[in-house]
N, C-alpha and C positions, 0 to 999 in steps of 0.2 A: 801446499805452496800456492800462492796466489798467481792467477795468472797475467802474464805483460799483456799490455795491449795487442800485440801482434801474435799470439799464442792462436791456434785453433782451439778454440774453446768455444760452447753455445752453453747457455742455460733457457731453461722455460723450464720455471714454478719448480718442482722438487728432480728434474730429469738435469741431466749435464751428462755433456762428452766430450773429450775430447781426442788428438791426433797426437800420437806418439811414437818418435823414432828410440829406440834401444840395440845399444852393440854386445856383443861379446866377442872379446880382446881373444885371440889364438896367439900362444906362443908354446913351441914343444909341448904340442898337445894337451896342454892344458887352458885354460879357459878363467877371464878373469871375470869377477862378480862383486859386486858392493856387500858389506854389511846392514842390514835394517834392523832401526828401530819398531817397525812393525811388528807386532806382538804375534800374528800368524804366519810370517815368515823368517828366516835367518840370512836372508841372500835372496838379491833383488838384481834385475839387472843395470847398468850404467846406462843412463837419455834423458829425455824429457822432450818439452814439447815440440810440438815442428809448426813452424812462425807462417803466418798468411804470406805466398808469393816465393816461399821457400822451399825445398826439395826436399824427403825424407833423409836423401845420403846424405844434403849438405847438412839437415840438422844433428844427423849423430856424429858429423864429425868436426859441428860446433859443442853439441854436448861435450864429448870428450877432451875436448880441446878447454873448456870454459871450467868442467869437474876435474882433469889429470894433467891439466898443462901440457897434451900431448897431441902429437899430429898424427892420426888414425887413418889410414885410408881402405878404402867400402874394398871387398873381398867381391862378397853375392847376398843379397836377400836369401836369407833361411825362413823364417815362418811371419805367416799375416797371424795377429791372435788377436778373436776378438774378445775381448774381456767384459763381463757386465757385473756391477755387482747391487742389486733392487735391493732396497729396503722401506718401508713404511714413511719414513723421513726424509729420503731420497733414494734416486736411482739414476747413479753412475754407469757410463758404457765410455767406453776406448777400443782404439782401437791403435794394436802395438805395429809396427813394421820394426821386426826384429832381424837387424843385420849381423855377419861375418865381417869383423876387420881386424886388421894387419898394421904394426907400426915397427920402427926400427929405434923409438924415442925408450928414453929409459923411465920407468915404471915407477909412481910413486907408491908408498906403501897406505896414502890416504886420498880420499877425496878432497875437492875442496870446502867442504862439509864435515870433516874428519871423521868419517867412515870407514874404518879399515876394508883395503880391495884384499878380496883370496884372491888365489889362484886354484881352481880345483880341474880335477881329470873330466873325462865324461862320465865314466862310472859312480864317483863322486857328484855330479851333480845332479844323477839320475834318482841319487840316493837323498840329496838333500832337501831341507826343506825352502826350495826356490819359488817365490812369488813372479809368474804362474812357471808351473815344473812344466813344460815344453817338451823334458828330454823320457818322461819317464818310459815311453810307448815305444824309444830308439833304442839302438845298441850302437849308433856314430851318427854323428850330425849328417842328414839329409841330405841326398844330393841334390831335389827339387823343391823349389819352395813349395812351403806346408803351411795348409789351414787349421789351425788352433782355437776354438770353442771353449773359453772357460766365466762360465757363468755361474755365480755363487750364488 
């Protein structure tokens, strides 16, 4: 995806990074996830980027707001992940601020990208193959924010 002019984004020569807010939706304990076209994952979390002069909670809850036509609001920060993935061609790093949130709007079955959303358990997504899997190391969502390392 290309980024807007107000995106955190920097590049120089083959390095780029940027700042990324991501939610995952609680309802009766289960947990909502996007579908990916990614070839190394099946489920991805719902965000994207957080704008210059913007908050991370306001952006995840213009992401969802902008992807599910829904009005989300921020729970707690669960995990900082720092994501890198170096290659010979380039080398990507972000960094994810992955939120808890809660809505009372009714849930479409796509994004607005038509994406099929799951919904899955925790055990369920411990098990799945989630870009980046967060949960495999828990047995219940953290009670303190958690730092996440996943460097390919």
């Amino acid at each position: 995806m290309n980024p807007d002019l107000n995106d955190i984004v920097f590049s120089k020569g083959k390095f780029k990074f940027n700042l990324r807010a991501a939610g995952l939706l609680e309802h009766n304990q289960n947990y909502l996830v996007s579908e990916t076209t990614d070839p190394q994952a099946d489920f991805v979390f719902i965000g994207g980027r957080v704008k210059f002069g913007e908050s991370s909670q306001d952006a995840i809850q213009r992401e969802f707001f902008e992807e599910l036509h829904i009005h989300a609001h921020v729970e707690r920060l669960l995990w900082v992940i720092e994501h890198q993935m170096p290659s010979q061609a380039e080398s990507f790093q972000q960094i994810v601020l992955l939120y808890l949130l809660k809505t009372n709007d009714k849930i479409p079955s796509h994004t607005n990208k038509k994406r099929p959303l799951v919904w899955q358990s925790f055990s369920e997504l411990k098990l799945a193959n989630l870009k980046p899997n967060v949960f495999k190391d828990y047995d219940k969502l953290p009670e303190t924010i958690q730092y996440w390392q996943d460097i390919s």
